[in-house]
C-alpha positions in Angstrom: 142.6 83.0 -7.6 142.1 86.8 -7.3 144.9 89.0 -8.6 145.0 90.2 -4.3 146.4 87.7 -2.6 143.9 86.4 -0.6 143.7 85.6 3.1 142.0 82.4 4.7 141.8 82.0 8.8 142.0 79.1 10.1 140.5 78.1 13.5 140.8 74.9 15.1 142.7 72.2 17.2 142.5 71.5 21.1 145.0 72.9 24.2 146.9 69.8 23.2 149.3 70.9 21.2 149.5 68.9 17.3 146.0 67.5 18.0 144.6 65.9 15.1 142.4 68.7 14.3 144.9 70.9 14.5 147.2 69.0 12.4 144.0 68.6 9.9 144.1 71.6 10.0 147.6 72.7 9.2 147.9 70.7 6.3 144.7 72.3 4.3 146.3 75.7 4.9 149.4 74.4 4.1 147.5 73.8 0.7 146.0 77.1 0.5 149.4 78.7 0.8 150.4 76.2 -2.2 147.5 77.4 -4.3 148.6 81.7 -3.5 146.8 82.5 -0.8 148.2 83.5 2.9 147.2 81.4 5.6 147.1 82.5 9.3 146.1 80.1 11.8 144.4 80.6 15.2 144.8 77.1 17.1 144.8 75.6 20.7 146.0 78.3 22.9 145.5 81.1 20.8 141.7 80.1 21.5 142.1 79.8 25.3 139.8 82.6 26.4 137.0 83.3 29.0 133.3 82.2 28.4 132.3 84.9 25.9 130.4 87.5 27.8 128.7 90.6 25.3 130.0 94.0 26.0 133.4 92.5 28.4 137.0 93.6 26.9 138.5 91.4 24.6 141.5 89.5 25.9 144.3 90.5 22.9 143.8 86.6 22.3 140.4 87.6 21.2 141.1 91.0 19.6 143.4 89.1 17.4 141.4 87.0 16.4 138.2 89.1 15.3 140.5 91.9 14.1 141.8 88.7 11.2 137.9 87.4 10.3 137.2 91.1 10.0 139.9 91.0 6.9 139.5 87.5 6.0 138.4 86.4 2.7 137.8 82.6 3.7 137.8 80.8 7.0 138.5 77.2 7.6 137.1 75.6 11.0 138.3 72.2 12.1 136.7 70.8 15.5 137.6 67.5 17.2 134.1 65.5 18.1 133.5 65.9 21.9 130.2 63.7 23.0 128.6 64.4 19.9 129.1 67.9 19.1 132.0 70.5 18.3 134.1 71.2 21.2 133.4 74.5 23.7 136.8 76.0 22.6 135.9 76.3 19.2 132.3 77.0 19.7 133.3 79.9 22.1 136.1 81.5 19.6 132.9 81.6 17.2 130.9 82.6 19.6 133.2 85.7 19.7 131.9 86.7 16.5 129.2 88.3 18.3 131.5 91.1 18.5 131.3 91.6 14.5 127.2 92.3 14.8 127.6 95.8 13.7 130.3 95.4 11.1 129.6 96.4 7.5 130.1 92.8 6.9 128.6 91.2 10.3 129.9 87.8 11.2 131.3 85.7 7.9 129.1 87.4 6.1 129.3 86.2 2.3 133.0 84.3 3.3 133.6 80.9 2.1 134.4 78.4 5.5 135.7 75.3 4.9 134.7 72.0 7.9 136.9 69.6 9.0 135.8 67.6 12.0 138.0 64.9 13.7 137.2 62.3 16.0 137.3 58.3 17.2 134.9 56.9 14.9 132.8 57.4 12.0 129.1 58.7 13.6 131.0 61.7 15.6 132.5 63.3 12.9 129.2 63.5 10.7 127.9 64.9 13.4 130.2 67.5 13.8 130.3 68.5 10.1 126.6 69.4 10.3 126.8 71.2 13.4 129.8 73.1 12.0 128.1 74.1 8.7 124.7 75.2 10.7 126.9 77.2 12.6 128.1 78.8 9.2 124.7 78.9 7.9 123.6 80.9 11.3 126.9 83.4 11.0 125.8 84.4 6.8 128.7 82.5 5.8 129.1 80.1 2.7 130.3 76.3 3.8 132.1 74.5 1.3 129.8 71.8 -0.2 133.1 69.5 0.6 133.6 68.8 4.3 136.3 66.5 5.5 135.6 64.5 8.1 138.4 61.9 10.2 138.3 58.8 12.0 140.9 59.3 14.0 140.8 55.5 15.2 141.8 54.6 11.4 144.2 58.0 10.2 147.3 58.9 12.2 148.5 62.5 11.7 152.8 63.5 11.8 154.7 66.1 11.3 155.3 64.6 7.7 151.3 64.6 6.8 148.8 61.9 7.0 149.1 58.3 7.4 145.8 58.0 5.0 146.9 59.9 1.4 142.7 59.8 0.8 142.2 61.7 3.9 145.6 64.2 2.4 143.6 64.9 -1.1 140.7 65.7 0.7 142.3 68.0 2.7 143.4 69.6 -0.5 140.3 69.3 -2.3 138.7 71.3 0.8 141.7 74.2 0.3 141.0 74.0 -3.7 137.5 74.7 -3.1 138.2 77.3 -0.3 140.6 79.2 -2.6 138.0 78.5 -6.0 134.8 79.7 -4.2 137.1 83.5 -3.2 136.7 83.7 -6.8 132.9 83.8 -7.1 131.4 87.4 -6.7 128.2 86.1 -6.5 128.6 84.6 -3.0 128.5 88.4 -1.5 131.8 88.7 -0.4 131.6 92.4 -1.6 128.0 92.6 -1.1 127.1 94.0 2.3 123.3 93.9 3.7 122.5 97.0 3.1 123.3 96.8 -1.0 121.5 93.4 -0.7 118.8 95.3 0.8 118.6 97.8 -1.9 118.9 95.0 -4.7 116.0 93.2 -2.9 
């Protein structure tokens, strides 16, 4: 990792409190922290905000928020699978991001994000992954090419860890990657548009 400690958001989980996303969640920070890196995590109702509406004050819920992807160095995003796609409370928290349009670095650009989706089967998930990393794709940002995806039908999550130690080491392979990608200067991270521009 980078000789500065590097910091990785997490976003993720539902207003239930320990959902399986957000437990998913916890644990791959958990093992960012293990690998050097600080880990802060914005989950269930730290995400509980209005409908995002361009040029409307921030709730401090939301000004926390953009103020940590604004000095982030990696995110990690973990949705549950609601009918098919990621659920509103993440998608609005990203849709925040709006806010970042006119940053030197807009949105994630050049971060690494890690994708974790969760849900009752095997079909939802997938779907959820892809949604996740278009999202990623549509904000500049870098998805890892590991995403972790959870049958929560099959994999039971405590405050001990996973019931599925296969579901655990991918978790950790997603924060290895997360925490290995930091290192790559060719992903942008210090490369804003405009010096891409003039590179061009």
């Amino acid at each position: 990792m980078t000789n500065v400690t590097p910091l990785i958001i997490g976003i993720g989980g539902t207003l239930r409190p320990e959902s399986s996303s957000e437990r998913a969640l916890r644990l791959t920070l958990d093992a960012v922290e293990a690998r050097g890196g600080r880990a802060v995590m914005f989950a269930g109702q730290d995400l509980d905000a209005p409908a995002y509406d361009f040029g409307a004050p921030l709730t401090p819920k939301m000004h926390a928020l953009i103020e940590a992807l604004r000095v982030a160095d990696g995110v990690v995003l973990a949705s549950p699978c609601y009918h098919g796609g990621i659920s509103g409370l993440i998608k609005n928290a990203l849709d925040y991001t709006e806010e970042m349009n006119r940053d030197v670095r807009p949105y994630l650009h050049g971060l690494v994000v890690g994708c974790i989706a969760t849900g009752a089967g095997h079909q939802g998930p997938g779907m959820v992954l892809s949604s996740l990393r278009n999202i990623v794709h549509a904000l500049r940002g870098w998805p890892c090419p590991l995403g972790v995806g959870i049958n929560t039908a099959e994999v039971n999550f405590t405050s001990n860890g996973c019931s599925d130690p296969r579901v655990g080491s991918r978790l950790t392979a997603l924060a290895d990657q997360v925490c290995d990608f930091i290192r790559l200067p060719q992903l942008g991270r210090e490369r804003t548009p405009q010096t891409l521009a003039m590179s061009a």
